[in-house]
N, C-alpha and C positions, 0 to 999 in steps of 0.2 A: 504494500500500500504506500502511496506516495505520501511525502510528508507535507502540512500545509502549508502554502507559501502567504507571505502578508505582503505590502510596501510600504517600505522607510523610508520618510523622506529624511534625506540628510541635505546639510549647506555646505557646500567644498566652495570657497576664496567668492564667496559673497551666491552664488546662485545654488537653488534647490533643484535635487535629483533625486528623482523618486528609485527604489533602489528595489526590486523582490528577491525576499530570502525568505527562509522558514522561519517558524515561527520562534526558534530557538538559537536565532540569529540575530535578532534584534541587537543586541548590544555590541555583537564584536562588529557588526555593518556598521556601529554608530564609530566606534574606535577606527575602525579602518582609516572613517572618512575624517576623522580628527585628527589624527595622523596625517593625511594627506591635504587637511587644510593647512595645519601647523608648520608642513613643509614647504607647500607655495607661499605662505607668508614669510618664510624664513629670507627663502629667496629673493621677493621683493626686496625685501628688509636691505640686501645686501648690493640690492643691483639700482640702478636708477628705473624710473620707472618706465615700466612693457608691456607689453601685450600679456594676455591673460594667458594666450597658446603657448609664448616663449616659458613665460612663468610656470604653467602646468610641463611642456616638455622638459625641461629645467627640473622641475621636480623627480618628474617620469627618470631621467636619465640618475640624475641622485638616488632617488629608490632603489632603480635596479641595479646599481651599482654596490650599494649596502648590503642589496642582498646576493648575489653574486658571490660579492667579499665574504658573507657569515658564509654561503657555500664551500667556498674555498678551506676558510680557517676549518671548520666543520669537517671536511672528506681527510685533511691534516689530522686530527684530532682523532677522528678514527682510523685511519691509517698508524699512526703512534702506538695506540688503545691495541689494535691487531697486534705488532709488532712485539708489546711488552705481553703480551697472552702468550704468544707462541715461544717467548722465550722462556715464559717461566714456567711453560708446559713442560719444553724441552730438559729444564733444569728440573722437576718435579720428576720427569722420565729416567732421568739420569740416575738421578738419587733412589729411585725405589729400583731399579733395577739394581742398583748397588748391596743393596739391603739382601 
């Protein structure tokens, strides 16, 4: 059974978008869009003043680049995490076989 959808409207850098998610969505569609207003204001913040496309692209490009980066740092981190597993397998194999 599908699950019920509602529409949120959120406000991203002054205009309303109406948004459908379930109904157990509400709040993280509301975070999203706060997030991604906080971030084209940032922008402005920093630039003289643009076009609301430059400012959302600008944003777009910042975001995806964050996250990207967590990706990166992330596949590191578990790659690392593998690395010390197998070694202390290796060393835990060693040892009992020793025994």
């Amino acid at each position: 059974m599908a699950e019920e959808t509602q529409v949120v409207k959120v406000s991203i850098f002054g205009s309303e978008y109406p948004i459908r998610a379930g109904l157990s969505d509400e709040d993280y569609i509301r975070e999203v869009a706060a997030f991604v207003d906080a971030r084209m204001h940032e922008i402005q913040g920093a630039m003289k003043p643009s076009s609301t496309l430059k400012v959302a692209i600008l944003a777009a490009l910042n975001i995806a680049d964050e996250l990207l980066s967590t990706q990166v740092d992330r596949e590191r981190l578990l790659s690392s995490h593998h690395e010390k597993i197998t070694s202390l397998s290796d060393r835990l194999d060693d040892l009992l076989s020793q025994s």
